[in-house]
C-alpha positions in Angstrom: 64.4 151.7 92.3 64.5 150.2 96.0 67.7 148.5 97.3 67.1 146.6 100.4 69.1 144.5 102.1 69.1 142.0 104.6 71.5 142.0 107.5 69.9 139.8 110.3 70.7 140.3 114.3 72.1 137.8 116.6 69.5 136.4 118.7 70.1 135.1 122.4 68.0 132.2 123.3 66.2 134.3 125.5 65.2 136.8 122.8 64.1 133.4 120.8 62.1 132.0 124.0 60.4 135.6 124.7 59.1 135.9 121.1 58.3 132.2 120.7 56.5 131.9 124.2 55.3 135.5 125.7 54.7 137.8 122.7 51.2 138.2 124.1 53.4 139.5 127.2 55.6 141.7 125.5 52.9 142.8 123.8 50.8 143.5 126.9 53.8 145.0 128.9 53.9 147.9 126.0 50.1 148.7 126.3 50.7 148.6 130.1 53.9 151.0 130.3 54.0 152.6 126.9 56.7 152.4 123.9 59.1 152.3 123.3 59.8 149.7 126.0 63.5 148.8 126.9 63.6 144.7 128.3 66.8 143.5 130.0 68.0 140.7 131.3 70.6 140.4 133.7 71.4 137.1 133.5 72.7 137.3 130.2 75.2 140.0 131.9 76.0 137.6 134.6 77.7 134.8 131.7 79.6 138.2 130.3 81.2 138.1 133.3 82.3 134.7 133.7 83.2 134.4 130.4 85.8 137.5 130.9 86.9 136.0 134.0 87.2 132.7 132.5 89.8 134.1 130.2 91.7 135.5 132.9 91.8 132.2 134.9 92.7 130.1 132.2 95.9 132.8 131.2 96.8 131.6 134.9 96.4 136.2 135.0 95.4 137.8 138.0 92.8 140.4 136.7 89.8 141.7 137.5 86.4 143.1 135.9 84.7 146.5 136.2 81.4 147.6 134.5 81.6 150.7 132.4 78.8 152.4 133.7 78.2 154.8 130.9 76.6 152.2 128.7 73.8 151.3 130.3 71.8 153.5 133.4 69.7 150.6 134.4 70.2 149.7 138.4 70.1 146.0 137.6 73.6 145.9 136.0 75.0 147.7 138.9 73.2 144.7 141.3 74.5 142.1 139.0 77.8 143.8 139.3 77.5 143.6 143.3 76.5 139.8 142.6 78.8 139.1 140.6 81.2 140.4 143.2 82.8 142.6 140.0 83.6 146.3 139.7 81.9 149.1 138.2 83.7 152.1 136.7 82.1 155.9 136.9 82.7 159.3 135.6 79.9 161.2 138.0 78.4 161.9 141.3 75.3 160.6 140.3 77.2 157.0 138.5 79.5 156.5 142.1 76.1 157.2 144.3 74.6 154.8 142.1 77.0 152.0 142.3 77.3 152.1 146.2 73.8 152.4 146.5 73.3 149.3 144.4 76.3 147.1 147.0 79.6 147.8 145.1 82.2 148.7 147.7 83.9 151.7 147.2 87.2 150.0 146.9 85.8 148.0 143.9 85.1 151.6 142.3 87.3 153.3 139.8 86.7 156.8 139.3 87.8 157.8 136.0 86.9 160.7 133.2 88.8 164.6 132.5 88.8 167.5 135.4 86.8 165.8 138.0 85.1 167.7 140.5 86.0 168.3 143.8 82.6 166.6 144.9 83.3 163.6 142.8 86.8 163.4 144.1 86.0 163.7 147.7 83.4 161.1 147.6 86.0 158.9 146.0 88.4 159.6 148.3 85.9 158.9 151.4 85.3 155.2 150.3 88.6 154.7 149.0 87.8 154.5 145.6 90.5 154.1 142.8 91.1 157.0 141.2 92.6 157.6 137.4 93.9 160.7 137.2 94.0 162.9 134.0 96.4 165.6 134.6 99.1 167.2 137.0 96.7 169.7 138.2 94.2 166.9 139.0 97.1 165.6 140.9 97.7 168.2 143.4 94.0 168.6 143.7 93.9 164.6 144.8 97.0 165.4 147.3 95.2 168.3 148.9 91.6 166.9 149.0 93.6 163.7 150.9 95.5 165.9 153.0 92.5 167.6 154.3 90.2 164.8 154.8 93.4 162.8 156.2 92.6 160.2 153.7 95.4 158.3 151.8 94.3 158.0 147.8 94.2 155.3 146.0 95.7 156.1 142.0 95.8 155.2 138.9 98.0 157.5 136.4 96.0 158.0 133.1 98.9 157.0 130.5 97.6 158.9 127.1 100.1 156.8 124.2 102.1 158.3 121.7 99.4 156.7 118.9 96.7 159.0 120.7 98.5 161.8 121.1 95.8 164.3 120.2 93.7 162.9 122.6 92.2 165.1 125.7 92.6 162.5 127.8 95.5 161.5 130.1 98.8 162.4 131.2 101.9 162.3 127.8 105.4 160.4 129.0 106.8 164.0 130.0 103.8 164.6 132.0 103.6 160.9 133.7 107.4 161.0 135.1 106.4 164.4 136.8 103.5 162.6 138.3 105.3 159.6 139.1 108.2 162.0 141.2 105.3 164.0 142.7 103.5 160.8 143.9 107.1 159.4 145.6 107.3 163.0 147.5 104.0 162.8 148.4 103.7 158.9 149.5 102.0 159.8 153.0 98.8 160.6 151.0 99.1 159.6 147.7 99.4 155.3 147.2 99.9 154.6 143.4 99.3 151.8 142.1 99.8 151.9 139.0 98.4 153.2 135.3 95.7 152.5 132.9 95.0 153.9 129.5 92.4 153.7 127.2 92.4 153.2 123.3 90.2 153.7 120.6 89.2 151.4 118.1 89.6 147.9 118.7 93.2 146.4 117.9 94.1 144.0 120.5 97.7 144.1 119.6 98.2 147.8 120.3 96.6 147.5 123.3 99.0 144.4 124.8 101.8 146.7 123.5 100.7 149.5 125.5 99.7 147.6 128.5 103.3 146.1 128.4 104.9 149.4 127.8 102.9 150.2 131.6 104.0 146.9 133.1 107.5 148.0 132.5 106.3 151.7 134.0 105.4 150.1 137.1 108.3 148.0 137.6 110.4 152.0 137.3 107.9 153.6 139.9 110.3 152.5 142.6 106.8 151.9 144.6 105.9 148.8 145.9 102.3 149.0 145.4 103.1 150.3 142.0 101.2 146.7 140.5 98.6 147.2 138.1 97.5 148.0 134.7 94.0 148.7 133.4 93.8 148.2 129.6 90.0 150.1 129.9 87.3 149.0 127.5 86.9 148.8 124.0 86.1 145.2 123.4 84.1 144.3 120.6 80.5 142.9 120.7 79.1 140.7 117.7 76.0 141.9 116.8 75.6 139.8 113.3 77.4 137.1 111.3 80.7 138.4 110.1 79.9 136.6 107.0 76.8 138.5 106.3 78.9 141.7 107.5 81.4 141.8 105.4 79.1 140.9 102.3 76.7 143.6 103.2 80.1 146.4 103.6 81.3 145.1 100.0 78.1 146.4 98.8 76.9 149.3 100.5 75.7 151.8 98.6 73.9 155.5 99.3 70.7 153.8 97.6 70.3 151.7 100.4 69.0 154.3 102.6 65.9 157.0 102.7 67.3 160.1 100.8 70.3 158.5 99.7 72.0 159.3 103.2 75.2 158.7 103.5 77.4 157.6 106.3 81.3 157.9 107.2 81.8 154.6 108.9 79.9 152.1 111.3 80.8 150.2 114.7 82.5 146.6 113.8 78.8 145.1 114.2 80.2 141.6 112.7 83.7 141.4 114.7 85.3 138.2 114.0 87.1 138.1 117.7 84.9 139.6 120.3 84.3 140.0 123.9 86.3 138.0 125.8 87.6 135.9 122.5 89.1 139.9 122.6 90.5 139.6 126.5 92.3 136.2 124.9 94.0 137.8 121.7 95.5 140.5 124.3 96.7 138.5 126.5 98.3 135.6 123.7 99.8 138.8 122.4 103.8 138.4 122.3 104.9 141.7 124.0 108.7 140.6 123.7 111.0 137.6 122.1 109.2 134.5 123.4 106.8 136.0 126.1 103.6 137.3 125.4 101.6 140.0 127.7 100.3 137.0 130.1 103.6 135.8 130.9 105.0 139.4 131.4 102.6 140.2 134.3 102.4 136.7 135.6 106.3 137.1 136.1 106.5 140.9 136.7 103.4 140.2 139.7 101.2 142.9 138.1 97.5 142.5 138.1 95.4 143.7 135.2 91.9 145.6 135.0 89.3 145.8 132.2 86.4 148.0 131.6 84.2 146.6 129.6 80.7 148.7 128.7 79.2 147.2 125.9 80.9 143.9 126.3 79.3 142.9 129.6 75.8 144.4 128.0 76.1 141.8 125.0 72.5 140.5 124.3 71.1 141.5 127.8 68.9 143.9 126.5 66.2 144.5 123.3 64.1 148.0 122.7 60.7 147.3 121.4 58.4 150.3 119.5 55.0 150.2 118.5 54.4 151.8 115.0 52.0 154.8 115.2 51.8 154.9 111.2 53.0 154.0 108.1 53.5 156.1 104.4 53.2 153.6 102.4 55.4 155.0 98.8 56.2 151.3 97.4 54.8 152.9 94.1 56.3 155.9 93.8 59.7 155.5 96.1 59.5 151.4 96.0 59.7 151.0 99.8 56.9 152.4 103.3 58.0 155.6 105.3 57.1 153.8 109.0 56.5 156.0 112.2 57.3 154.2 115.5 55.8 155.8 119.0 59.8 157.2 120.4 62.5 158.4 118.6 66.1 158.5 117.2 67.0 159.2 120.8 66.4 156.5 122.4 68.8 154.7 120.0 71.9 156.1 120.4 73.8 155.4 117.3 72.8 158.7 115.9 75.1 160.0 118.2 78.1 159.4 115.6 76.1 160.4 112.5 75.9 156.3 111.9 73.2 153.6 112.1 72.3 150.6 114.3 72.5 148.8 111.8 71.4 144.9 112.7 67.5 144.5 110.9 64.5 144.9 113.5 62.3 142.4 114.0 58.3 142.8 113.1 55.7 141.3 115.6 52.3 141.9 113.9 49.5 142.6 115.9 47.0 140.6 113.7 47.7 137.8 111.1 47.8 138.9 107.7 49.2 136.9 104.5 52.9 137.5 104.1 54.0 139.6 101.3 57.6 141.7 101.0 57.3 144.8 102.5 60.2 147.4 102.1 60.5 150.4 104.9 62.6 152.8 106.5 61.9 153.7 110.7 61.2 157.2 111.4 60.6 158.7 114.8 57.2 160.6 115.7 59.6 164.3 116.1 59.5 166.9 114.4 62.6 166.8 112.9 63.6 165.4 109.4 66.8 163.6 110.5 64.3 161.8 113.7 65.2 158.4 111.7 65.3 155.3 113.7 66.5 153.1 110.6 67.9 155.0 107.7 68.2 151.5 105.6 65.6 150.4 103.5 64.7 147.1 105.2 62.9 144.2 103.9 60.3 142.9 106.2 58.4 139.6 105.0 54.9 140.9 106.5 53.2 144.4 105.3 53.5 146.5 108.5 50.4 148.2 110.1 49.7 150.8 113.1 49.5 148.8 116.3 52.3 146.5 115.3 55.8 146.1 117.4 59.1 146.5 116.3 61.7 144.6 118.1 65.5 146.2 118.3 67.7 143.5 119.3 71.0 143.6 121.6 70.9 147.1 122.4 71.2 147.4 126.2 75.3 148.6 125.0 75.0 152.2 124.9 71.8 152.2 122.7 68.9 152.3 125.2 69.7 155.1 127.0 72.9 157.2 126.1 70.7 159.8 124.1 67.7 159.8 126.1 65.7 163.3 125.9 62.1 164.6 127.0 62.0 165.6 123.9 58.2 167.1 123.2 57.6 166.7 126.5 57.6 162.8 125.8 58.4 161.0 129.0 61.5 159.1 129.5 61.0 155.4 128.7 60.4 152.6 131.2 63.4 149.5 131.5 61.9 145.9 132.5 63.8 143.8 134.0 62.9 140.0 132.8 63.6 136.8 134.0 62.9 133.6 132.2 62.5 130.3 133.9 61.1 127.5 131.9 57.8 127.8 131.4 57.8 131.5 133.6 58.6 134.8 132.6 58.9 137.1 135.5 58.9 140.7 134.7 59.7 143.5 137.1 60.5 147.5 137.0 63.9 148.6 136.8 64.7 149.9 140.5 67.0 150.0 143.4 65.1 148.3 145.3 
């Protein structure tokens, strides 16, 4: 017996204009440069970022935007970032070289992630990045690393909240006071100004209660620059109708997928409030009898940071694999075992032991009559659990070798967080498109 279901992806109208006008591009661009084939499209990130600032301007908020590096490597992002005139948050060497290379200014950098290395910390330090610091030892480090290179560091105090207590992340309340008394003795080198924290899951009332909890922090520093609060990331992206979401949750099922696999949860991929409809609920949220967080800071004079990853990435980016064979077992299992050229790596959701779950699209490479066609996506490893699309998925075309399948919205931590050489296979290419009525332009990802 086959269940198949149907659970359609959002489409950007630059996803519809690419597959309605250039699919003999696309199409060429993988012959040219191999599959699979990451497309992105930084012009979709550019109205992320006005649409988050947006919803600070119109909470009359002072706040500002940094990209979460982490979720996407492609040079591009950090340009738009630079264009944009926004921020980019790192966690490496490799992430800060890349962000000032690509025209951020150090002092639009925050530094963030556990035990940082003296490498990362000095180059931080040297162009006066802002710097979140994890732990008391990480503390003195910063102080002594200043000291020496008679800089005066820029901080942030990682707050880790009593509902993440477990977390290995970030300084407990015991810990922050210690920090806060060692940054007053040590004001010569050490300027704080101020906290962030970083929550998982995505409850936008828990995070305007913390955030509030940390405006009232800074107004105890007894620091004058002691003005701002970074609320971190974890704003959800919409990847299909909620509708259709919550439908499809109400009746999952372990039959739905090859070899009955199961899962133990999924990302929020219908959110009903998402991206910066996210930013709005936080800041509407009453903190306090009558004032909600924007009114706190407005009147406290604190400014507030987000990091959005995934948020900023929404729609700016599609993978695209070219099937290499198909097993078809419609008679025997009721739905096709298809092989794509790439792998389960090079869509990350595997990661978590979950699925992307949003339905690929199929662009055949010759006409053929349309007919239901039931399949599951494996990659071309050797390994059993190499599966790109667990799901049995309901296509409306048989599929065939040489025909393209289309991954949509995953430039968010999809693309590129599990990338591997694998069998030697090489690391796929990112193009960068740009669509102007009737033109696409298409370009390598580069610095240049």
């Amino acid at each position: 017996m086959t269940y198949s279901s149907s659970l359609p992806g959002l489409r950007h109208l630059w996803v519809e204009r690419l597959l309605e006008r250039h699919a003999g591009t696309l199409t060429e661009l993988v012959d040219g440069l191999g599959s699979p084939l990451h497309l992105v499209c930084p012009q979709v990130f550019h109205a992320n970022v006005e649409a988050f600032q947006h919803s600070f301007t119109q909470a009359q908020v002072r706040g500002s935007v940094l990209f979460a590096k982490k979720a996407n490597k492609a040079n591009c992002f950090i340009q738009a970032c630079a264009q944009c005139a926004i921020g980019v948050d790192v966690a490496s060497v490799g992430e800060l070289q890349k962000a000032l290379a690509g025209g951020v200014a150090g002092t639009d950098i925050g530094v963030s992630g556990p035990r940082k290395s003296d490498q990362l910390l000095g180059l931080g330090l040297s162009h006066q990045c802002l710097l979140a610091v994890d732990s008391l030892e990480e503390l003195l480090r910063i102080q002594q690393l200043a000291l020496s290179l008679r800089q005066r560091a820029r901080l942030l105090l990682r707050y880790c909240p009593s509902s993440q207590a477990h977390s290995r992340f970030g300084l407990n309340p015991r810990e922050c006071d210690q920090a806060l008394v060692f940054c007053r003795q040590h004001a010569a080198n050490l300027d704080l100004q101020g906290f962030s924290f970083h929550l998982g899951g995505y409850d936008t009332a828990q995070r305007a209660q913390v955030a509030s909890h940390l405006v009232d922090l800074c107004r105890a520093s007894e620091l004058d620059n002691c003005r701002t609060v970074n609320l971190g990331g974890g704003f959800a992206v919409r990847y299909v109708d909620p509708a259709q979401w919550q439908a499809f949750l109400a009746e999952d099922c372990a039959e739905r997928y090859h070899n009955d696999k199961g899962f133990a949860g999924f990302y929020p991929y219908g959110a009903l409030r998402a991206g910066a409809e996210a930013l709005d609920d936080i800041l509407a949220t009453p903190v306090s009898p009558g004032l909600s967080l924007a009114q706190k800071v407005i009147e406290h004079g604190v400014r507030l940071i987000i990091e959005p990853g995934r948020a900023l990435l929404d729609q700016a980016g599609i993978s695209v694999f070219r099937v290499q064979g198909v097993k078809d077992r419609t008679a025997s299992d009721g739905y096709a075992q298809v092989t794509v050229q790439g792998s389960s790596f090079n869509l990350s959701e595997q990661w978590f032991n979950s699925e992307f779950l949003p339905d690929p699209l199929l662009l055949p490479a010759s006409p053929r009559p349309r007919s239901p066609f039931v399949a599951c996506i494996g990659g071309a490893t050797c390994l059993e659990s190499d599966m790109l699309t667990w799901r049995k998925v309901a296509f409306d075309y048989p599929i065939q070798a040489g025909d393209l399948l289309i991954y949509l919205n995953t430039a968010g931590y999809q693309m590129d967080s599990n990338e591997s050489p694998f069998h030697e296979a090489p690391l796929p290419h990112k193009v960068v498109l740009e669509l102007r009525n009737p033109h696409l332009r298409w370009k390598l990802d580069s610095l240049a």
